[in-house]
C-alpha positions as CSV (number, residue, x, y, z in Angstrom):
1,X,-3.9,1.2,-20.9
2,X,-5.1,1.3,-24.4
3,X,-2.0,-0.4,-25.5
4,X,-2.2,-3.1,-23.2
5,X,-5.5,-4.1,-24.2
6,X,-5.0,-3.8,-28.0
7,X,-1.8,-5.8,-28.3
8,X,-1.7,-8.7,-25.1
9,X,-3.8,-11.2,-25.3
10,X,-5.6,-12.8,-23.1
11,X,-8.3,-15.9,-22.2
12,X,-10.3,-13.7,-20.0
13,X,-11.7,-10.8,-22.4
14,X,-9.7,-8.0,-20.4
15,X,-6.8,-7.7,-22.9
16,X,-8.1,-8.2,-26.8
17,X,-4.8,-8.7,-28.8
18,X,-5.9,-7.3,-32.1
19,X,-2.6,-5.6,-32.7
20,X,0.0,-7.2,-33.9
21,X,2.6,-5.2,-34.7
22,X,3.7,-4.6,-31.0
23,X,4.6,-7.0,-28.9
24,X,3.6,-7.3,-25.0
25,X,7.7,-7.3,-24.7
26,X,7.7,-3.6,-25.6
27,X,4.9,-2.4,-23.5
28,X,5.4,-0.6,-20.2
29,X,3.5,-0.9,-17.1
30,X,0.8,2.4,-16.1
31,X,2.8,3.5,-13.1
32,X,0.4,5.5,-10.6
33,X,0.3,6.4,-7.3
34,X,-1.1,2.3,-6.6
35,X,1.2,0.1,-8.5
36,X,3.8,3.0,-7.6
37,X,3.2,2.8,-3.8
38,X,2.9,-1.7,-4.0
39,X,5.8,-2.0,-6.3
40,X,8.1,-0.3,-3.8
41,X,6.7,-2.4,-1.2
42,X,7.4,-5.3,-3.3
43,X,11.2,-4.0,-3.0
44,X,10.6,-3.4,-7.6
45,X,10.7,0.1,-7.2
46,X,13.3,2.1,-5.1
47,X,12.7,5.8,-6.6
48,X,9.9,7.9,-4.7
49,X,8.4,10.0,-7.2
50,X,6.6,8.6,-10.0
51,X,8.3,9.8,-13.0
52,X,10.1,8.6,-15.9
53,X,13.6,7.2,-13.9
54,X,10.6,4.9,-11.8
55,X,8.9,3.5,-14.6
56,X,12.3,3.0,-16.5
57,X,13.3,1.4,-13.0
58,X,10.1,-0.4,-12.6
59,X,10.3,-1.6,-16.1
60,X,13.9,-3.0,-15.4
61,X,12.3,-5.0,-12.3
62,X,9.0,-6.2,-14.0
63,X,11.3,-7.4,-17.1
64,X,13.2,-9.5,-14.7
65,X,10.0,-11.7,-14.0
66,X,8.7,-11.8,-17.5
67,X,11.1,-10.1,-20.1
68,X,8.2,-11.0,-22.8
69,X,5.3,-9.9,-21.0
70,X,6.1,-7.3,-18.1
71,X,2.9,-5.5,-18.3
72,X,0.7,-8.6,-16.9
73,X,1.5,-7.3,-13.6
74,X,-0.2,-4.1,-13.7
75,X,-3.6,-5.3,-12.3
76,X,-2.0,-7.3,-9.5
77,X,0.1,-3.9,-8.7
78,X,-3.1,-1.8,-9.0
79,X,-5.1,-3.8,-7.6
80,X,-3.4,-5.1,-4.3
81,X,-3.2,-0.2,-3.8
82,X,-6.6,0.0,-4.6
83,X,-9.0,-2.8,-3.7
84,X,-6.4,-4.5,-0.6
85,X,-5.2,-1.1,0.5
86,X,-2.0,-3.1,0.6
């Protein structure tokens, strides 16, 4: 999470962007038991445990949407587990 917030950017004062020597492009999205359990509902994620084949998988999905800025999901993925029980 720390990461995220140092290097993307962002108008809303979540993500600060005062790295920049990464790039959002090489970031990988925080996979836990939330965005684990939505992103397979979503059909991005196939693998059942959370481990390092799902987040390589998830990655490989989340790129497909946004190959410079996959981790902009994470919130939405969180978020629809945690707060939407979805």
């Amino acid at each position: 999470m720390m990461l995220r917030w140092f290097v993307r950017k962002d108008h809303c004062g979540v993500d600060f962007g005062i790295w920049n020597t990464l790039s959002p492009s090489q970031l990988s999205c925080p996979l836990d038991v939330h965005s684990g359990n939505v992103a397979r509902k979503l059909g991005l994620l196939n693998r059942k445990q959370n481990d390092a084949k799902a987040l390589m998988e998830l990655d490989k999905s989340l790129r497909k949407l946004d190959k410079h800025d996959p981790v902009k999901y994470d919130f939405a993925l969180f978020g629809l587990g945690v707060f939407e029980g979805f």
